[in-house]
C-alpha atoms as one frame of an Amber mdcrd trajectory, in Angstrom:
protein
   0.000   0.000   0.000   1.446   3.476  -0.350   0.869   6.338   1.254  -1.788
   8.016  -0.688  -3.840   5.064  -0.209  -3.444   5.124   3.364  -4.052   8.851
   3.730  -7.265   8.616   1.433  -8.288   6.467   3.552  -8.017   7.893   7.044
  -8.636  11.174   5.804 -10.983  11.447   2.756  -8.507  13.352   0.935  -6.134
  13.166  -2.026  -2.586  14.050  -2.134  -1.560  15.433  -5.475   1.590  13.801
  -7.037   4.589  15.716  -6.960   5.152  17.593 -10.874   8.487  17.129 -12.356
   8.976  20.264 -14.291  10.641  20.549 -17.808  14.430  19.466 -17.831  14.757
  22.472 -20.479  15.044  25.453 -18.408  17.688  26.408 -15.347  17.328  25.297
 -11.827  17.294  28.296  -9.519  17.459  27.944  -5.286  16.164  30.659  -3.563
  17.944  31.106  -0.154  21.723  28.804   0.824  23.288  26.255   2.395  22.253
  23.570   0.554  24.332  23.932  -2.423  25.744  19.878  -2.004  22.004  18.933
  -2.491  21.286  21.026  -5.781  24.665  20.839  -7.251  22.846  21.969 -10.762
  21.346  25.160  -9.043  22.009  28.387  -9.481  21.954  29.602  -5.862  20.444
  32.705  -4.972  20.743  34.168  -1.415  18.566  36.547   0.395  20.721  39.435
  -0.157  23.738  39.099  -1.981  24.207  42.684  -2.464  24.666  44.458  -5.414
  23.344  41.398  -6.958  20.228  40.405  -5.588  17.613  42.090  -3.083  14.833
  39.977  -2.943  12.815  43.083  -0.987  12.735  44.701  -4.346  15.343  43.410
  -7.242  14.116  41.511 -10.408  15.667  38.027 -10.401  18.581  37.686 -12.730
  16.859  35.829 -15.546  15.331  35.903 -18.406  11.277  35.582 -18.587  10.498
  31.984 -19.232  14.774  30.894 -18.528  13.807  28.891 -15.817  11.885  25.487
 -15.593  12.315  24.452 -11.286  12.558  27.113  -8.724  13.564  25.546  -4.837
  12.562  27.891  -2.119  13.570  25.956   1.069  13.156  28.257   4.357  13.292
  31.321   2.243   9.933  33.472   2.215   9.434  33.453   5.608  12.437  36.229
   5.962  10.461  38.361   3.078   8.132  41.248   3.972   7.287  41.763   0.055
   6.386  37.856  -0.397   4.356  39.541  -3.562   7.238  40.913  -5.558   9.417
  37.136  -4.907   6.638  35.146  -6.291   5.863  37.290  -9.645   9.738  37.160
 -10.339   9.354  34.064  -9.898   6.368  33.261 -12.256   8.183  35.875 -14.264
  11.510  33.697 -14.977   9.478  30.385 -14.948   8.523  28.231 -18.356   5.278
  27.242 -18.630   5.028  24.094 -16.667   8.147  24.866 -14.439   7.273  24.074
 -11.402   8.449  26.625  -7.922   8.693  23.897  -4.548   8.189  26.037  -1.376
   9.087  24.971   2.093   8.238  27.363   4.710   7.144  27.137   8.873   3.497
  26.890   9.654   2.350  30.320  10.752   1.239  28.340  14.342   4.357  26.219
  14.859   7.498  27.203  17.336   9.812  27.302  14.511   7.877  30.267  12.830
   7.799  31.825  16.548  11.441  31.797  17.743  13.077  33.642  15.107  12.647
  37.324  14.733  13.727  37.054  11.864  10.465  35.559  10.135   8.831  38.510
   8.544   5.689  36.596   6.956   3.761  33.555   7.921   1.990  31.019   5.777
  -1.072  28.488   6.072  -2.392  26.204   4.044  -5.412  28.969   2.511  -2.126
  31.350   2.086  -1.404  30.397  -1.816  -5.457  30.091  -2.466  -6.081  33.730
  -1.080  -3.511  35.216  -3.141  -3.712  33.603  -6.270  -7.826  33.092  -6.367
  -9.617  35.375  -4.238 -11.478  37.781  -6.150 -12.033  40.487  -3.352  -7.893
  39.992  -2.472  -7.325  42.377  -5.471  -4.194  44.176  -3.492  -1.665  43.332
  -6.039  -3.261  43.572  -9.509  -1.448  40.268 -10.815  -2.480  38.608 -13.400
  -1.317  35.022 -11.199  -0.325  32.057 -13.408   0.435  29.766 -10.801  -1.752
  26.750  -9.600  -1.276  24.846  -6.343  -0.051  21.519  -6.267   0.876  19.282
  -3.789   0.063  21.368  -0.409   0.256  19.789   2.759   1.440  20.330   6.151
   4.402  18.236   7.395   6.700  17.882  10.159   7.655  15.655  13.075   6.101
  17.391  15.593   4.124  20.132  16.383   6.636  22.433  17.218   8.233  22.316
  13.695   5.587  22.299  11.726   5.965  23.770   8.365   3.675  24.183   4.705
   5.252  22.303   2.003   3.710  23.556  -1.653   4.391  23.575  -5.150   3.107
  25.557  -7.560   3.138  25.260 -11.539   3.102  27.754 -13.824   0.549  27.550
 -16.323
């Protein structure tokens, strides 16, 4: 049995299978640290001044360059969450896919660092990209949630794992 089956199951509810974007396009990783694991990435860091300010720089691409976007503990420590995600639908191909991991806005890892400027739960992506009286940004949003679930080991360190595909 796998583990959709056993979470339909006990839960009524389907997990969406992970997309595996087009092998066409760069790999981008928002954030660091984890270069080992994406050896293929172009790594992006927070602030890696003059370079990149993800409060308000345009990512260093080319619209449509980029085909899998990794953002692993990285928009938490954004106020304008807004501006990172259109760059980032911006640079993406159609059917690139952007992976997000980020804490749960309830969980003690989103709480102990003042650091975390934003907080996300599992209506975040929905409200932003498909609520028509959320018309703050004017976007014309692309994106369309995938796999969006709510992992962790314990309660504590909860966190939102989501992708979104551009479409």
């Amino acid at each position: 049995m796998d583990i959709n089956t056993l979470f339909y199951w006990g839960m009524d509810r389907v997990i969406p299978s992970l997309i595996t974007p087009p092998n066409t396009g760069k790999i981008i990783h928002l954030g660091g640290n984890i270069k080992d694991q994406l050896p293929n990435a172009d790594e992006i860091e927070y602030m890696d001044l003059p370079y990149y300010d993800a409060e308000c720089s345009e990512l260093p691409f080319d619209d449509g360059e980029v085909s899998f976007i990794h953002a692993y503990h990285f928009l938490e420590h954004i106020k304008n969450v807004t501006l990172v995600l259109k760059e980032c639908q911006r640079v993406l191909m159609r059917g690139g896919v952007m992976n997000i991991v980020v804490p749960y806005y309830n969980s003690q890892m989103q709480a102990q660092d003042l650091d975390h400027k934003s907080q996300f739960c599992e209506d975040t992506w929905k409200t932003l990209f498909h609520n028509p009286y959320y018309d703050k940004n004017q976007i014309d949003w692309r994106f369309q949630v995938g796999t969006n679930v709510i992992i962790g080991v314990k309660e504590a360190n909860l966190c939102l794992m989501t992708q979104l595909i551009k479409v």
